[in-house]
TIKOLSE-136755 format. One line per 8 residues: number of its first residue (from 1); for each residue x, y negated, z negated of N, C-alpha, C, O. Coordinates in steps of 0.1 Angstrom, whole numbers. Atoms other than C-alpha are relative to their C-alpha. Layout:
TIKOLSE-136755
NUM) X Y Z X Y Z X Y Z X Y Z; ...
END
This chain:
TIKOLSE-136755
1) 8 12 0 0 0 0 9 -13 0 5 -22 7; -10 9 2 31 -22 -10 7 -6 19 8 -17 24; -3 -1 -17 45 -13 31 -11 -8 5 -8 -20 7; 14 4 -6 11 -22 45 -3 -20 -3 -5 -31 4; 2 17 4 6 -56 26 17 -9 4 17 -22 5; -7 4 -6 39 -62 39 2 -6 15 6 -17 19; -1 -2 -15 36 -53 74 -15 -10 1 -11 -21 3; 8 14 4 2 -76 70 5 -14 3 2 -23 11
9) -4 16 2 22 -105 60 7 -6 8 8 -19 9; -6 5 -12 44 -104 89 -9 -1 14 -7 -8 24; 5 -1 -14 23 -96 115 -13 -9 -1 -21 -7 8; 7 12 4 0 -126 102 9 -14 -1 3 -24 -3; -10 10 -2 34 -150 105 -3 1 18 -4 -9 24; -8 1 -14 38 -138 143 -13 -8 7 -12 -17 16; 12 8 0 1 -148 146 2 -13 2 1 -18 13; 1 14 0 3 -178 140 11 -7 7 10 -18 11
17) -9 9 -12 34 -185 159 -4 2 11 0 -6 20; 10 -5 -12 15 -172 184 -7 -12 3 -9 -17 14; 13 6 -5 -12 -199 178 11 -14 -1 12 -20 9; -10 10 -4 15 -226 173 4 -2 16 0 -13 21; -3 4 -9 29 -224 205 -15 -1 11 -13 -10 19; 4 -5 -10 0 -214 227 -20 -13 -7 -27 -21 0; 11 13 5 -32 -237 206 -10 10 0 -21 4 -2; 9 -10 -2 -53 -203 209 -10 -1 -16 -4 -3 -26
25) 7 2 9 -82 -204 183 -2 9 -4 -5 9 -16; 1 -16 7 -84 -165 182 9 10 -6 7 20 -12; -11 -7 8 -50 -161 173 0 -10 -12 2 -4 -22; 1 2 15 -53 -185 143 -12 7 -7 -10 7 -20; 9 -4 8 -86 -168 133 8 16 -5 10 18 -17; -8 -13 0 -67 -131 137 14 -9 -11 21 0 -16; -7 0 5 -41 -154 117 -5 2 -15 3 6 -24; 5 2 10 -65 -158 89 -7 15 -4 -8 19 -16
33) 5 -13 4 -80 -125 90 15 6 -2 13 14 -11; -8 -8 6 -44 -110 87 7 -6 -12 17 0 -15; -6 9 13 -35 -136 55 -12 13 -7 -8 24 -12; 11 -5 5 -71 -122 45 2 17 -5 -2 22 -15; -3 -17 4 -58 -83 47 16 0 -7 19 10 -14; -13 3 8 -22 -94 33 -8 0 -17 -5 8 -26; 4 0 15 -43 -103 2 -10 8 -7 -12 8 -19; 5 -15 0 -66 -72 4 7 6 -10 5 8 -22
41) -6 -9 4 -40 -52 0 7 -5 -19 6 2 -28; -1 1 13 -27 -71 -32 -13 2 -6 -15 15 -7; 12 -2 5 -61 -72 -48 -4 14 -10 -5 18 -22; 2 -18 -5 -66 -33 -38 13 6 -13 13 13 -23; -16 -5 6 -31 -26 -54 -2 -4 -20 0 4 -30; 5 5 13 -41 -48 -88 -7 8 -5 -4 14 -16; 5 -8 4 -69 -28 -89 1 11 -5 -6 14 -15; -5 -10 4 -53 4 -91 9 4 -9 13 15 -14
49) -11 0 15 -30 -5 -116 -11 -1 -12 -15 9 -18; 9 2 11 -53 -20 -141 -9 13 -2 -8 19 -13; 8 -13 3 -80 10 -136 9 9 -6 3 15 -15; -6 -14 5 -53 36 -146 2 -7 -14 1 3 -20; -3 7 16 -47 18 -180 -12 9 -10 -24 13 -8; 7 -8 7 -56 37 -209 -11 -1 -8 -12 -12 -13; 13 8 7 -90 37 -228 3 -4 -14 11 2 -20; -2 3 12 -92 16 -259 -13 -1 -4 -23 3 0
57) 11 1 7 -113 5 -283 -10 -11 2 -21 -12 -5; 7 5 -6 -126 -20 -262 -5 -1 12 -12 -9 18; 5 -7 -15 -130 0 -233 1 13 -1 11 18 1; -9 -15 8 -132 35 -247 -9 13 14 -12 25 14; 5 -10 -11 -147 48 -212 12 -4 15 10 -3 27; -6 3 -12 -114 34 -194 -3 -13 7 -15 -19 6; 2 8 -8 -108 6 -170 -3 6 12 3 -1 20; 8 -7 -11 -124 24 -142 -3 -9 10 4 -12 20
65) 2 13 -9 -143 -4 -129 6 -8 3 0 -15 11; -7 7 -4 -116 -25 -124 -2 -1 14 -6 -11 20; -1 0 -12 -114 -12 -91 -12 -3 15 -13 -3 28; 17 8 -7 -152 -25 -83 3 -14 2 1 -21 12; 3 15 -2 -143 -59 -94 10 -7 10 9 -17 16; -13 7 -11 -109 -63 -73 -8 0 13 -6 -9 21; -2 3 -11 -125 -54 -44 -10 -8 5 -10 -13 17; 8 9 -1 -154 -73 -49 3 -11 2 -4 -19 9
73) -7 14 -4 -131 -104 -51 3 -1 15 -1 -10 22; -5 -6 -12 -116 -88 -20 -11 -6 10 -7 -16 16; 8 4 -7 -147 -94 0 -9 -13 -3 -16 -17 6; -1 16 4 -156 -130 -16 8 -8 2 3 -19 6; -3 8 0 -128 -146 -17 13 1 12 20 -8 14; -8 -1 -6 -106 -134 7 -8 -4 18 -6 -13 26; 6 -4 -13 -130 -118 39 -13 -16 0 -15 -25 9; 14 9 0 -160 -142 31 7 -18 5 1 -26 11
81) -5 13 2 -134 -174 28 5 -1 14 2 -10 21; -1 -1 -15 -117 -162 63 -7 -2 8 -4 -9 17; 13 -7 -7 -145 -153 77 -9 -10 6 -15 -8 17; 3 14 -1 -159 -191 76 6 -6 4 2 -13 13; -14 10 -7 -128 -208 84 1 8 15 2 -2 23; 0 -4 -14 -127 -185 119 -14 -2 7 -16 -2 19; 13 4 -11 -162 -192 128 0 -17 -1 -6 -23 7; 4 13 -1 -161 -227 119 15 -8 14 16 -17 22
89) -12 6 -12 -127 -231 140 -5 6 17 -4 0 27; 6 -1 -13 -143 -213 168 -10 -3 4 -13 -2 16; 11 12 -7 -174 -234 167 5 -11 7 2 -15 18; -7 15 -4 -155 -265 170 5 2 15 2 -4 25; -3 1 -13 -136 -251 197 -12 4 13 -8 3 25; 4 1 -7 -163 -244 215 -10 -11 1 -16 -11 12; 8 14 2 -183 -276 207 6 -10 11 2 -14 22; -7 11 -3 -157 -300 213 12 3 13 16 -6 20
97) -8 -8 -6 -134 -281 233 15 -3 -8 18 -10 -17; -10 -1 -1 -100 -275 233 17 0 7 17 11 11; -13 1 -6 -61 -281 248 4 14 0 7 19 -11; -5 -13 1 -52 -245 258 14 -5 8 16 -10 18; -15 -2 -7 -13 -243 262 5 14 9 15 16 16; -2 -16 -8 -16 -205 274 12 -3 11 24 2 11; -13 -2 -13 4 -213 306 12 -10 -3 20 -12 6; -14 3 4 31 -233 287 13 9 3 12 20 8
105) -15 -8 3 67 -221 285 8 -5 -8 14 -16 -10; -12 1 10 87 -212 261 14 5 7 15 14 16; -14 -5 3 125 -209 259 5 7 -9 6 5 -21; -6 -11 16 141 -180 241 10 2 5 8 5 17; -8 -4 -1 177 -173 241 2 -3 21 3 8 26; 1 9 -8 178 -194 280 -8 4 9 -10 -1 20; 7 -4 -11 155 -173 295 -15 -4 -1 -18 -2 -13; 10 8 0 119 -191 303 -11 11 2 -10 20 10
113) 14 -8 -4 84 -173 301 -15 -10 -8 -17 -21 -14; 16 8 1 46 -182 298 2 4 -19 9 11 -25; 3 4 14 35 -191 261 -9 12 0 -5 21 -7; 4 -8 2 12 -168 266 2 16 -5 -4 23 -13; -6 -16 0 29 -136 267 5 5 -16 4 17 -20; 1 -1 16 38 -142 227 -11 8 -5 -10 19 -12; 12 -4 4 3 -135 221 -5 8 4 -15 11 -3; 3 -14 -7 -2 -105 244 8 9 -11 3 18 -18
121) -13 -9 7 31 -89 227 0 2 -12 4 13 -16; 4 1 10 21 -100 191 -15 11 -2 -15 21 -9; 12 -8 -1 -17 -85 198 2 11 6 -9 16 8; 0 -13 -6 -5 -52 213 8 7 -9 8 19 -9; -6 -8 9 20 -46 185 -7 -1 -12 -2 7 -20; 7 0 11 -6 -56 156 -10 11 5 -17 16 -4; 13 -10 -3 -32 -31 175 7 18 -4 1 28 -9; -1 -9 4 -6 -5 172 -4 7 -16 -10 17 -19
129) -6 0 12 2 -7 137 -17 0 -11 -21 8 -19; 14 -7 6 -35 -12 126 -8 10 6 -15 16 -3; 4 -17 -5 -49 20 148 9 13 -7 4 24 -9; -7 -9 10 -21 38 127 -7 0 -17 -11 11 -22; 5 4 9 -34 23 96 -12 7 -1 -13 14 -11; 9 2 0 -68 30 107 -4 15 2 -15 18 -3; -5 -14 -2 -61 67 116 0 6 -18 -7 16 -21; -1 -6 11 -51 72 77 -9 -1 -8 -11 7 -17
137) 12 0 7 -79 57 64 -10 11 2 -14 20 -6; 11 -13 -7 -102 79 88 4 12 -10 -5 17 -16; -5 -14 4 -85 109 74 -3 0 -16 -6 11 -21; 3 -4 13 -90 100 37 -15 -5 -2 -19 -5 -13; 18 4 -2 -130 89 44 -1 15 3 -12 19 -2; 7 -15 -8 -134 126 60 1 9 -9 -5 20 -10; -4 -11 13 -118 142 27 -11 -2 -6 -17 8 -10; 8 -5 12 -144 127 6 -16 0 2 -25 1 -6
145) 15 -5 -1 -172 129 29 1 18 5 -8 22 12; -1 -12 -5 -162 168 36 -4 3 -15 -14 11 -16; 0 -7 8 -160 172 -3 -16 -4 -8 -20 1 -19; 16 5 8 -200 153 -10 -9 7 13 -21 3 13; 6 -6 -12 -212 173 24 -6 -10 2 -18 -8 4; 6 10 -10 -220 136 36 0 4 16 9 13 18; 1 3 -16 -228 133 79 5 -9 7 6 -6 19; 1 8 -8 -221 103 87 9 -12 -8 11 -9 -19
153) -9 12 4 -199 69 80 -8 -7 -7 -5 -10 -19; 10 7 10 -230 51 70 -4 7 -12 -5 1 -23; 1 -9 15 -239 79 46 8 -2 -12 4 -4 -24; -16 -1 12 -202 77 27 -1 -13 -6 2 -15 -18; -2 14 3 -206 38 27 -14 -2 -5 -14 -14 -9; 7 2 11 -237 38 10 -1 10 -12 -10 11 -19; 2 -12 7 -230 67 -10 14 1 -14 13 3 -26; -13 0 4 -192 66 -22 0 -6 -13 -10 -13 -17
161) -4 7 8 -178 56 -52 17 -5 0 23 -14 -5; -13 2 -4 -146 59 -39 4 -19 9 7 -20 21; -1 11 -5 -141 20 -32 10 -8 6 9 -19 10; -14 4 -1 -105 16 -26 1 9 14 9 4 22; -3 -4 -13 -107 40 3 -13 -4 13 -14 -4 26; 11 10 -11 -139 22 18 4 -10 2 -1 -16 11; -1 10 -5 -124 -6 18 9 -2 12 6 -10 21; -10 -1 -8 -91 2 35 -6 3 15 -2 -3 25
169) 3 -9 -12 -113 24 61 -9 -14 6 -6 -17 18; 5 7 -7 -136 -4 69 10 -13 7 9 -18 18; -9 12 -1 -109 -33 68 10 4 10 14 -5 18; -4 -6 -13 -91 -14 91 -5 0 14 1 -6 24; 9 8 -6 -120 -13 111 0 -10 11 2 -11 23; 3 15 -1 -128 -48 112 18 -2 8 16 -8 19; -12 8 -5 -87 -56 122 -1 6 14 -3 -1 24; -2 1 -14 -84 -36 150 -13 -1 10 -10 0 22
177) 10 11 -6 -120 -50 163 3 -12 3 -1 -16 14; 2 12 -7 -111 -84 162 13 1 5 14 -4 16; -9 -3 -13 -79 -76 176 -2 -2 14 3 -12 20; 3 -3 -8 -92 -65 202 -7 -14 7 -4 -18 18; 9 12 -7 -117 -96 207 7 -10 1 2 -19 7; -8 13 1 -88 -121 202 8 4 15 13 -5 22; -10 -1 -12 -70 -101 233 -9 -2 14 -5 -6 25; 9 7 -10 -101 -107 252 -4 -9 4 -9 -11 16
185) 1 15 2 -105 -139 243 10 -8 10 7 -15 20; -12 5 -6 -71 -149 253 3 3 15 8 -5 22; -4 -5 -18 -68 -128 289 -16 -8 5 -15 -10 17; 14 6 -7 -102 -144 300 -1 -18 3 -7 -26 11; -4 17 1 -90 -179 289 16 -1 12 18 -11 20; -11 4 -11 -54 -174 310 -7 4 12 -5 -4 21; 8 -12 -15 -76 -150 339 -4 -16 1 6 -23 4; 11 6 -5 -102 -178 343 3 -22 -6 -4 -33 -5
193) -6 12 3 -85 -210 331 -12 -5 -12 -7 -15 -18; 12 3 8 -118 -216 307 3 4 -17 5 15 -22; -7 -6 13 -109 -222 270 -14 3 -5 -13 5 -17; 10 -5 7 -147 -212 263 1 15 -6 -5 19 -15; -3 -15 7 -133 -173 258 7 -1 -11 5 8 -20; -8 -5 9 -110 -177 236 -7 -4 -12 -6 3 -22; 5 6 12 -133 -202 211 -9 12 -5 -9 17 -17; 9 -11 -1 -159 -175 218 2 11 -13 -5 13 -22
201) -8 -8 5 -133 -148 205 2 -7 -15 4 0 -25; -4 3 19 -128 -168 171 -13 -1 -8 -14 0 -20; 11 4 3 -160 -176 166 -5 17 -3 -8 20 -15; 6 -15 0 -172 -137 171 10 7 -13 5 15 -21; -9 -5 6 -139 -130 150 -5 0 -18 -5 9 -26; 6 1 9 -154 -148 122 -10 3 -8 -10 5 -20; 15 -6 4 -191 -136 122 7 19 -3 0 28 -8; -9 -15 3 -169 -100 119 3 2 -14 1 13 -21
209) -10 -2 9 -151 -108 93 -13 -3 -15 -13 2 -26; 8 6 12 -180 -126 69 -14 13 -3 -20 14 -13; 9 -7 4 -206 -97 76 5 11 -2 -3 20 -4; -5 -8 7 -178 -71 66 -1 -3 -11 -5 6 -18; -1 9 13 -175 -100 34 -17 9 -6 -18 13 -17; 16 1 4 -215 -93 31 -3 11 -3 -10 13 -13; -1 -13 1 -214 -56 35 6 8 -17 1 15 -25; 0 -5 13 -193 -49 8 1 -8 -12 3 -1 -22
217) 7 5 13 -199 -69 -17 -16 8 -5 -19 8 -17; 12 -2 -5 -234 -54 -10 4 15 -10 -3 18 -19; -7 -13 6 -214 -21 -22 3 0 -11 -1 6 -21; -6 0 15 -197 -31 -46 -13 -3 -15 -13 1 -27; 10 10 12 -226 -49 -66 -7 11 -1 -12 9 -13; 6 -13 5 -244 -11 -68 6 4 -13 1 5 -24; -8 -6 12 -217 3 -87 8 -9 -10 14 -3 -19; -1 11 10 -208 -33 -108 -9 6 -9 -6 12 -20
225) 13 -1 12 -243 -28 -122 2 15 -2 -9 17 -5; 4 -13 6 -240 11 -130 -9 7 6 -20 10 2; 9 -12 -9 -254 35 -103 1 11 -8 4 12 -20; 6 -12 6 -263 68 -110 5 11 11 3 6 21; -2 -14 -8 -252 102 -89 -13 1 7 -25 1 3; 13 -1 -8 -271 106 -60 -6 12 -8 -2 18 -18; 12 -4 1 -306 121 -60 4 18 -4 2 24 -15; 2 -15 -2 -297 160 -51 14 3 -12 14 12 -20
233) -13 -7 10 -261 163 -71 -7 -5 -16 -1 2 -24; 9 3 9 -283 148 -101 -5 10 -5 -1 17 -14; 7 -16 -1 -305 174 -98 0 17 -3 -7 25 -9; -9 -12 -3 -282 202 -90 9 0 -18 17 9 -21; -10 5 16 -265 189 -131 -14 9 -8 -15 21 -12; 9 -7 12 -299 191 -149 -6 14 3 -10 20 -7; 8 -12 4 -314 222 -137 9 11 -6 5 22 -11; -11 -8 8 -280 236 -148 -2 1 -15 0 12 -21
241) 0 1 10 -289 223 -179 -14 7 -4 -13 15 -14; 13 -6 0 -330 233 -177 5 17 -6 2 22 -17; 6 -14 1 -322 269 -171 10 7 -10 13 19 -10; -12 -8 11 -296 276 -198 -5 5 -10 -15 -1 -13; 5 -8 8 -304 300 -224 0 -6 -10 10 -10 -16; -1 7 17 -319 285 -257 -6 -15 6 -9 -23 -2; 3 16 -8 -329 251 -234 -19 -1 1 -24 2 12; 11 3 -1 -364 244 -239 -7 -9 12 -15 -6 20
249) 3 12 -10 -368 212 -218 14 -9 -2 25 -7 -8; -10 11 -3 -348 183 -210 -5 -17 -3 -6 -23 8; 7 11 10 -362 149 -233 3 -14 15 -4 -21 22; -6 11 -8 -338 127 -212 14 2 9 21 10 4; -9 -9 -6 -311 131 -183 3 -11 6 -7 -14 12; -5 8 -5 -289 101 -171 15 3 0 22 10 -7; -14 -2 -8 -257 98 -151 4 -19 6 -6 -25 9; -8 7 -1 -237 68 -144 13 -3 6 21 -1 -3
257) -13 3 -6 -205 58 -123 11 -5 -12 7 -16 -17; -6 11 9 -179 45 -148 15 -6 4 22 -14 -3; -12 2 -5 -149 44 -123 -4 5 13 -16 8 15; -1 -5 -16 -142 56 -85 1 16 -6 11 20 -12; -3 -17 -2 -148 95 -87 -5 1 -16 -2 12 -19; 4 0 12 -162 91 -124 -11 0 -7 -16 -11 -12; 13 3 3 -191 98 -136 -5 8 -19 -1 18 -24; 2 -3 14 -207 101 -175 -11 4 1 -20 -3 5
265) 13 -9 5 -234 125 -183 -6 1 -11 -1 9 -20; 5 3 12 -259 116 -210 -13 6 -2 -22 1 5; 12 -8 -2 -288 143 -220 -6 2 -15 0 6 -26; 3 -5 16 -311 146 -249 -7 12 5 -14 12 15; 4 -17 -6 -321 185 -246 -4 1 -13 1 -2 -23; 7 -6 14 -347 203 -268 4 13 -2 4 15 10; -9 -13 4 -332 236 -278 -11 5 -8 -17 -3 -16; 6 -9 5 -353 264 -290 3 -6 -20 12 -13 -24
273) 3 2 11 -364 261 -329 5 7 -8 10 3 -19; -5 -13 5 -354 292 -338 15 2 -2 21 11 -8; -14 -5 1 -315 285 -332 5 -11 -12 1 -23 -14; -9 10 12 -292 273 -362 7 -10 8 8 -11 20; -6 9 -6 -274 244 -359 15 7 5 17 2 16; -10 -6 -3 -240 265 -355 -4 6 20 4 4 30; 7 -8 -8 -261 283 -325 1 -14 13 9 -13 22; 0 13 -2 -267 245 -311 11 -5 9 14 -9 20
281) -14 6 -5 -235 237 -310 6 7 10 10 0 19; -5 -12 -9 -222 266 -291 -4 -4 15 3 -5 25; 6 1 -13 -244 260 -265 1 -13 5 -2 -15 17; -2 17 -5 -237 221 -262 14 -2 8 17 -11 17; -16 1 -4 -202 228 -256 -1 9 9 7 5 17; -1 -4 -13 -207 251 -231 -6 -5 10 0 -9 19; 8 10 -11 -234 234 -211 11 -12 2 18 -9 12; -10 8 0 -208 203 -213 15 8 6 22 0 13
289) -9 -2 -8 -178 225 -200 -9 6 15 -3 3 25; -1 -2 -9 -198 239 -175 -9 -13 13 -12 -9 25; 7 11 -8 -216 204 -158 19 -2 6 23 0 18; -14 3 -11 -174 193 -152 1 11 3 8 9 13; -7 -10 -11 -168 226 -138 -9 -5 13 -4 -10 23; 9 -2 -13 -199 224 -114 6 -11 8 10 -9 19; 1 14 -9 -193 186 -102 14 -5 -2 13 -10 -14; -12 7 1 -155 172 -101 1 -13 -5 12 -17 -9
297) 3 14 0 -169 138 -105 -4 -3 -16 -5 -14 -20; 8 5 11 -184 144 -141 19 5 -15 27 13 -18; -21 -3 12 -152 135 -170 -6 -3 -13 1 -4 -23; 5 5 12 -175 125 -197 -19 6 0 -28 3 7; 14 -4 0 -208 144 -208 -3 1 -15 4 6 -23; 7 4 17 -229 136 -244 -14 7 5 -22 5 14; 9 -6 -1 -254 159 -250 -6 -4 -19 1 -3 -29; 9 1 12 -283 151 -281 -6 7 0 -15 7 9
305) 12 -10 -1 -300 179 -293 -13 -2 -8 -13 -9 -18; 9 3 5 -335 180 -300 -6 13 -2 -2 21 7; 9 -10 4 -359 207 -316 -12 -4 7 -17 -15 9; 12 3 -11 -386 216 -293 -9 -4 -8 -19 -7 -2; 13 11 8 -411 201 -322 4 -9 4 -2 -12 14; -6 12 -3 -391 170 -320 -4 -7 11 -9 -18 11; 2 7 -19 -394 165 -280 -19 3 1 -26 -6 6; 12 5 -1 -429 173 -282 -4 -13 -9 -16 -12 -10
313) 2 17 3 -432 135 -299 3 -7 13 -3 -17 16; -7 16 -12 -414 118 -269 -14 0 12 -15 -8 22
END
């Protein structure tokens, strides 16, 4: 992650010399969106430090969430703040217009070429390097929609708790998209002499970048407030607990996120009348080893027992 936010921060300098020489509106937006993923990756990285810190007595279920609220900043203050500054610079340029230097020339070491060609050469080696990027994401999105038998991209991203690897996978994404639209932008503006493509290109760059901002935040703010384990693996917990020997009913049965991959299991269960408290116990502590065996996701389970007199009150 340290590499990446690196490779980011340069390939968000070349950007911009890109837009320096050449006046391109799609390579300063693509400059702002690669500041924007430069500061991702710290965020992302903060987050994962802080969450691993150990539980105390003012967080005695772990910093977990940390890695909700970093990346929640992530798409606030980074994607959302970009995201405005590239559509408002590609309105303008397309309002008011623009000075395209595209067919300038530069001097490098005495040999002369178009201005442009910076910005081809910069945009074809940032496309590599995020399709690499974007490749590894893919591959850890498929791990943990293979290990929830999700279908589909949209499934995982409303579904996930894993938020550090949705973000990478979508922000990924989103770069080599507008990539792409900034290289379109730019060959359409040298092709056709018209700086309306390229403003176009910053402008589209922007509306990219702010409804990724809007997306997850969108995400994040589920598991801020305290979701719950989907519907069917829910399910698939309590009737574990229903059909266990000595289990009368089940009073109350809640579940909770309290980290990426973390989830707390909270059950008041009525237990036959007839068993001692020794009897009780036995069976709490097994029902509780066997919910973390079933589900990998559950690290914390509190079970209250109740006498089936008892639960007939509730």
């Amino acid at each position: 992650m340290i590499a990446a936010g690196v490779a980011n921060g340069a390939i968000a300098i070349m950007k911009f010399l890109g837009f320096l020489l050449t006046g391109s509106p799609a390579m300063l937006s693509e400059t702002y969106h690669s500041i924007s993923d430069t500061g991702n990756q710290v965020f992302l990285l903060i987050g994962l430090r802080y969450s691993g810190r150990e539980a105390d007595r003012t967080h005695p279920f772990g910093y977990g969430k940390a890695q909700f609220f970093y990346s929640f900043l992530v798409s606030v203050l980074l994607f959302g703040i970009a995201g405005w500054m590239s559509l408002t610079h590609g309105y303008e340029a397309i309002v008011h217009g623009h000075a395209s230097a595209l067919h300038g020339k530069v001097e490098l070491l005495g040999a002369s070429f178009r201005a442009v060609y910076v910005n081809y050469v910069v945009l074809v080696g940032a496309f590599g390097f995020e399709t690499y990027a974007l490749v590894t994401a893919y591959r850890g999105m498929r791990i943990d929609m293979d290990e929830h038998g999700w279908t589909s991209f949209v499934e995982a991203f409303k579904k996930t708790s894993n938020i550090t690897t949705l973000t990478a996978f979508t922000e990924d994404t989103v770069a080599v998209s507008g990539i792409v639209l900034a290289f379109l932008g730019v060959f359409l503006t040298d092709y056709t002499g018209n700086p309306l493509w390229d403003g176009l290109a910053a402008l589209c760059i922007g509306l990219l970048l702010m409804g990724f901002a809007l997306a997850l935040a969108w995400e994040n703010k589920r598991l801020l407030l305290g979701e719950s384990l989907q519907k069917n693996e829910e399910d698939e917990l309590r009737e574990t607990v229903a059909s266990w020997e000595g289990v009368t009913g089940i009073v109350d049965f809640r579940t909770v996120y309290f980290g990426p991959n973390r989830v707390l299991v909270a059950a008041d269960v009525a237990f036959d009348g007839d068993l001692d408290t020794g009897d009780v116990d036995e069976r709490i502590t097994a029902i509780e080893d066997a919910l973390v065996e079933q589900n990998p996701n559950v690290r914390k389970v509190y079970i209250e027992p109740e006498t089936a007199t008892s639960a007939g009150g509730h």
